[in-house]
BAFI-3210 file (N, C-alpha, C; in Angstrom, 3 decimals, decimal comma, padded with zeros to 6 digits):
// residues 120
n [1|2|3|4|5|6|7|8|9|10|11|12|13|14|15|16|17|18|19|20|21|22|23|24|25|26|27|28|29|30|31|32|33|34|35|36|37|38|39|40|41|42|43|44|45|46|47|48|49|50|51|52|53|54|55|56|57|58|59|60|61|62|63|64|65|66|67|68|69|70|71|72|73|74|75|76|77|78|79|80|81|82|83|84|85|86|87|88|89|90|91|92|93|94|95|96|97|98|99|100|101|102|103|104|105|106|107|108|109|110|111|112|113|114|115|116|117|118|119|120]
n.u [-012,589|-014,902|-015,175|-017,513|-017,451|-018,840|-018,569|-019,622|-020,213|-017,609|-017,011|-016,075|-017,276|-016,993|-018,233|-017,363|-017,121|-017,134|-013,785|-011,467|-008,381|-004,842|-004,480|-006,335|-005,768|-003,648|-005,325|-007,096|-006,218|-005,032|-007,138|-008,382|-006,603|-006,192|-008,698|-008,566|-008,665|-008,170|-010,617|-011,760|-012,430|-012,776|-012,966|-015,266|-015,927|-017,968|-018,711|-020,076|-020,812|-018,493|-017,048|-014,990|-011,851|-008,599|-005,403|-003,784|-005,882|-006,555|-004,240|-004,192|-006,364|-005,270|-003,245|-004,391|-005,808|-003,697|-002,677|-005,217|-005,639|-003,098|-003,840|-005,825|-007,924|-010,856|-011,774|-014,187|-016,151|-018,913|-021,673|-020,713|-020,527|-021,098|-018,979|-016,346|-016,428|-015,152|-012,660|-011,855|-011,730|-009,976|-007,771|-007,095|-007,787|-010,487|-009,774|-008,454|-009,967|-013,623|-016,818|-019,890|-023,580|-024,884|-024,725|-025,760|-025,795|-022,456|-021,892|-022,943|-021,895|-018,611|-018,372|-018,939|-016,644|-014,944|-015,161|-014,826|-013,004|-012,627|-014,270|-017,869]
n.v [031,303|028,805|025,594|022,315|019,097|015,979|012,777|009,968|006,422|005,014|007,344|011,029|013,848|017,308|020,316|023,344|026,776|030,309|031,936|030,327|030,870|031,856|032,527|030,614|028,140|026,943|026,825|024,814|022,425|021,609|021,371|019,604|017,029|017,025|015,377|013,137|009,737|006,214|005,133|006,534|006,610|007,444|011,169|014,065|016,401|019,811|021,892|024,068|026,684|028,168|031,334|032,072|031,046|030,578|029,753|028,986|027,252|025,583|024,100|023,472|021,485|019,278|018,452|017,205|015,308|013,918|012,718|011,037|009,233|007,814|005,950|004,526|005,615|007,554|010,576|013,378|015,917|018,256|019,956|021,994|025,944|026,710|028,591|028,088|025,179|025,460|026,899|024,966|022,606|024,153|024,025|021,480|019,628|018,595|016,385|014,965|014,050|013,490|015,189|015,599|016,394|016,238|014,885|012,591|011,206|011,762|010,158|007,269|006,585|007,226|005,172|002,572|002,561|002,385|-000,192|-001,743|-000,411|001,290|004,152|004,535]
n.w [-006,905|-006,462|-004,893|-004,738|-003,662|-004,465|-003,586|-005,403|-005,316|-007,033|-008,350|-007,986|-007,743|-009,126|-008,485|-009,876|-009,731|-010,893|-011,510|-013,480|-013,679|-013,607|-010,886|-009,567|-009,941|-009,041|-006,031|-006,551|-007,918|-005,259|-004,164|-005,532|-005,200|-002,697|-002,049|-003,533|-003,148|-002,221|-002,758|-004,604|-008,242|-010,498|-012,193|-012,179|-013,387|-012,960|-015,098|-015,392|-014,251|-014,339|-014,998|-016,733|-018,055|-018,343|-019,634|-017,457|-015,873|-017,783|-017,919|-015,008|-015,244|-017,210|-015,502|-013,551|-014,905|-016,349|-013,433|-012,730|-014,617|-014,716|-011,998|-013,227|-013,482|-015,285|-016,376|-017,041|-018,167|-017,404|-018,426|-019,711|-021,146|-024,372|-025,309|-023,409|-024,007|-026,850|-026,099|-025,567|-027,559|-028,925|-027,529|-027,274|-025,438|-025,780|-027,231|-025,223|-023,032|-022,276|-023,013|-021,817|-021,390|-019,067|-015,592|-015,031|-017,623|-017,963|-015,532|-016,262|-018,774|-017,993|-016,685|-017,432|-019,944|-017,486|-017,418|-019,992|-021,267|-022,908|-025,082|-025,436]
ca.u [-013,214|-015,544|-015,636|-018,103|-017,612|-019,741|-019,090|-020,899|-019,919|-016,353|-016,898|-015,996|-018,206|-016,807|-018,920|-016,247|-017,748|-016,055|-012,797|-010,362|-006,991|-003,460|-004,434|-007,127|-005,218|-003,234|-006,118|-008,014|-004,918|-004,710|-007,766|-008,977|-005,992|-007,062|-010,078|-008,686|-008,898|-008,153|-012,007|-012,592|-011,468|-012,966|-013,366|-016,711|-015,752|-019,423|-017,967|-021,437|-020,832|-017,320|-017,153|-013,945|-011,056|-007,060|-004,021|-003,658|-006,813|-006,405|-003,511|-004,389|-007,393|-004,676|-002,560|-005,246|-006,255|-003,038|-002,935|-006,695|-005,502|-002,129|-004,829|-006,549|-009,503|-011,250|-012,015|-014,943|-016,512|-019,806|-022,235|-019,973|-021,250|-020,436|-017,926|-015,700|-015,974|-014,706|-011,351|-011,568|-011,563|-008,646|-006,491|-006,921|-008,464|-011,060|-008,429|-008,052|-011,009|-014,934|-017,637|-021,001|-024,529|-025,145|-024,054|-026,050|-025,155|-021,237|-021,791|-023,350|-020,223|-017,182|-018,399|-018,723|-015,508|-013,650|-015,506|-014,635|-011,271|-012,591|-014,902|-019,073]
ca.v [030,079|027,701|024,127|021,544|017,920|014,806|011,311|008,777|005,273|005,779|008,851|012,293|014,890|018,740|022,004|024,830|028,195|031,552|032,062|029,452|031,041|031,913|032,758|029,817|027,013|025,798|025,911|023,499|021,022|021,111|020,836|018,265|016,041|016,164|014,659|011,560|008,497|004,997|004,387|007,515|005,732|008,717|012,049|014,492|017,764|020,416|023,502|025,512|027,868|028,421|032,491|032,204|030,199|030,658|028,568|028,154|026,555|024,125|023,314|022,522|020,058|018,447|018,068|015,848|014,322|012,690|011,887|010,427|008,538|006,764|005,305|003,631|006,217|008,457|011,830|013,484|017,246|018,341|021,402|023,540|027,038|026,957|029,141|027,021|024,237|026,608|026,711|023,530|021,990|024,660|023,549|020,074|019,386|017,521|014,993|013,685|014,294|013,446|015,828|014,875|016,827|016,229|014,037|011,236|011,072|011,323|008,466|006,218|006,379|006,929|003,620|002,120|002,952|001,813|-002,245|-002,258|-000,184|002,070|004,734|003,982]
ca.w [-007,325|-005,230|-005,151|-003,985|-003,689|-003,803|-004,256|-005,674|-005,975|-007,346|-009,251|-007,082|-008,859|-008,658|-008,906|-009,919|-009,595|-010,916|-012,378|-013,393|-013,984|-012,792|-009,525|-008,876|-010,778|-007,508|-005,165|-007,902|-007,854|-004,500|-003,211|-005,974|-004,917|-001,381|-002,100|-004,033|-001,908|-002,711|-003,456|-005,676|-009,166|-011,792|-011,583|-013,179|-013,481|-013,591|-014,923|-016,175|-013,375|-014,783|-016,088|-017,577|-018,122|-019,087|-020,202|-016,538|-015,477|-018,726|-017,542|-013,810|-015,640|-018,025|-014,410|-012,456|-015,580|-016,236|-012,257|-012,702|-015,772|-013,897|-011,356|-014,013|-013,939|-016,241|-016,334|-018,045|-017,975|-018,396|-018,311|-020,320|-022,208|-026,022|-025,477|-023,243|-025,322|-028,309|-025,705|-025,201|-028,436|-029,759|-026,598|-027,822|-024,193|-025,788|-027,439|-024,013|-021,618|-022,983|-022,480|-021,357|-021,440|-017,605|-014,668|-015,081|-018,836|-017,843|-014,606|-016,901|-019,967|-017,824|-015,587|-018,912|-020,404|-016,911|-017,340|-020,971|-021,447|-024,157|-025,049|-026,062]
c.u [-013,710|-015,468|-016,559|-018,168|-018,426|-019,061|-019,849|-020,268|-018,337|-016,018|-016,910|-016,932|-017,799|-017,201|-017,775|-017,555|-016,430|-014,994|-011,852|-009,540|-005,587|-003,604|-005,632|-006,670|-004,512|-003,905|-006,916|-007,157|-004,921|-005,725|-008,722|-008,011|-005,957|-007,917|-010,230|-007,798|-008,988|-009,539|-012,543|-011,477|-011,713|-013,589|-014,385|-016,366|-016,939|-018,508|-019,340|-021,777|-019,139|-017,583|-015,694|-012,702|-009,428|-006,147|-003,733|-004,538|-006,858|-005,277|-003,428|-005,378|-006,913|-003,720|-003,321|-005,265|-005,300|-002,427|-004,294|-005,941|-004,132|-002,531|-005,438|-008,015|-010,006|-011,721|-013,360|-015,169|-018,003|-020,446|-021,106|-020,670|-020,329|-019,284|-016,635|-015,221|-015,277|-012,990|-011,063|-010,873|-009,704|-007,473|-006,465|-007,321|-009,426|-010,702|-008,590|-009,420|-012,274|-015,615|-018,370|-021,728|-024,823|-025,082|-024,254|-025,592|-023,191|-021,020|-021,953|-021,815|-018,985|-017,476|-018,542|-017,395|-014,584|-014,279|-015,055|-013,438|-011,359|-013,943|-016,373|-019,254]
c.v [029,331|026,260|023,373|020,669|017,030|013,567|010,583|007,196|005,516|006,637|009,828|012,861|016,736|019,802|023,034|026,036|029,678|031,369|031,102|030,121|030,916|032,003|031,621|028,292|025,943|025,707|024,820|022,371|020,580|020,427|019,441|016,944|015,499|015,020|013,309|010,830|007,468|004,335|005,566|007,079|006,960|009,797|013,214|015,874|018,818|021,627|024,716|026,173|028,570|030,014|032,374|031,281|030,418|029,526|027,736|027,252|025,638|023,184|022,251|021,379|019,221|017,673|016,757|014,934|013,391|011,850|010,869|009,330|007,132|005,723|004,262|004,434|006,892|009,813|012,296|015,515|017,184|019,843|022,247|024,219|026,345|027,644|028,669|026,191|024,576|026,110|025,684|022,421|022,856|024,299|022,257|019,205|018,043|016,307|013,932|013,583|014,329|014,414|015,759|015,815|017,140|014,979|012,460|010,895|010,468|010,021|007,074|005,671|006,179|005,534|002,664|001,990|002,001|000,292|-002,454|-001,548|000,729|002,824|003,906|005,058]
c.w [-006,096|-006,158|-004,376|-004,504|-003,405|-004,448|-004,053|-006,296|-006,061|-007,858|-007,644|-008,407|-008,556|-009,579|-009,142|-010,380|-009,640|-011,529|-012,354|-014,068|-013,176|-011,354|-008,820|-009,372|-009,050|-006,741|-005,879|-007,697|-006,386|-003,684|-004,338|-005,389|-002,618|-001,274|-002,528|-003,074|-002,823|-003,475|-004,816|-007,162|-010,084|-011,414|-012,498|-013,006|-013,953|-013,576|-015,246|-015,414|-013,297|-015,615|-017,149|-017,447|-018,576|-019,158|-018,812|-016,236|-016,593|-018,671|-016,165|-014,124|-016,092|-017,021|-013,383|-013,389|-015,831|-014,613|-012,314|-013,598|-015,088|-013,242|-012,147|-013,908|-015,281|-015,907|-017,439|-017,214|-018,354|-017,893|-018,871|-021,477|-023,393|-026,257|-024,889|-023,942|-026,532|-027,623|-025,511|-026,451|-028,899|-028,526|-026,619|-026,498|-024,570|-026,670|-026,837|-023,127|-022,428|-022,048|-022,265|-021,140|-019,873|-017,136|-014,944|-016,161|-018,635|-017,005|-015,564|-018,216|-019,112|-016,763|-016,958|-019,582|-019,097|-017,095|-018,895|-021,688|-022,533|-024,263|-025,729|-027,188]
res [x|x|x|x|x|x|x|x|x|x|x|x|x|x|x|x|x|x|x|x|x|x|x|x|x|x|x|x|x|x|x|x|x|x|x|x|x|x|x|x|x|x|x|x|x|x|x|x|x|x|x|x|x|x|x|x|x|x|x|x|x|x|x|x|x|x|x|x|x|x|x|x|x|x|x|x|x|x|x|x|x|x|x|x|x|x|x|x|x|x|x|x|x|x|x|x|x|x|x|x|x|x|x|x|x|x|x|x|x|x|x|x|x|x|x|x|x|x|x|x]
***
């Protein structure tokens, strides 16, 4: 798995590339929690360069997210295939975490959501 980071404002934004499972789950945790810094308040997860996914890698997303969430941030996802989303929904993933079309779409809602405390 690759990652590449940008922030913007208080959103971090991360590219995952390649396989999220058992064996890429702890560099994901570790190196997303590098990256959060007192100013990065929510975090954008682009997975539509994601081939595949397991129990682990839904678990290392459900792991930041309730770190993101303690903070007082939000979490969102976007660019995911149809088929993802399929795992997503049956791991009850999207319960907790909104999904968003593309970046600007997610910047615009989860900065929204943190000034008014609730989803648009």
């Amino acid at each position: 798995m690759e990652l590449s980071f940008e922030k913007k404002d208080i959103n971090l934004i991360v590219a995952l590339t390649g396989e999220f499972d058992l064996h890429t789950a702890g560099y994901f945790k570790e190196k997303i929690e590098n990256h959060l810094d007192s100013e990065v308040n929510n975090l954008i997860l682009n997975l539509q360069t994601i081939d595949f996914i397991d129990s682990s890698g839904i678990g290392a997303i459900l792991s930041i997210y309730k770190r993101i969430e303690k903070r007082g941030g939000k979490m969102a996802i976007i660019n995911i295939s149809p088929t993802l989303k399929r795992v997503f929904e049956v791991s009850g993933v999207l319960n907790v975490i909104d999904v968003y079309a593309n970046r600007r779409e997610a910047v615009k809602n989860i900065q929204r959501r943190n000034f008014n405390g609730q989803s648009s």
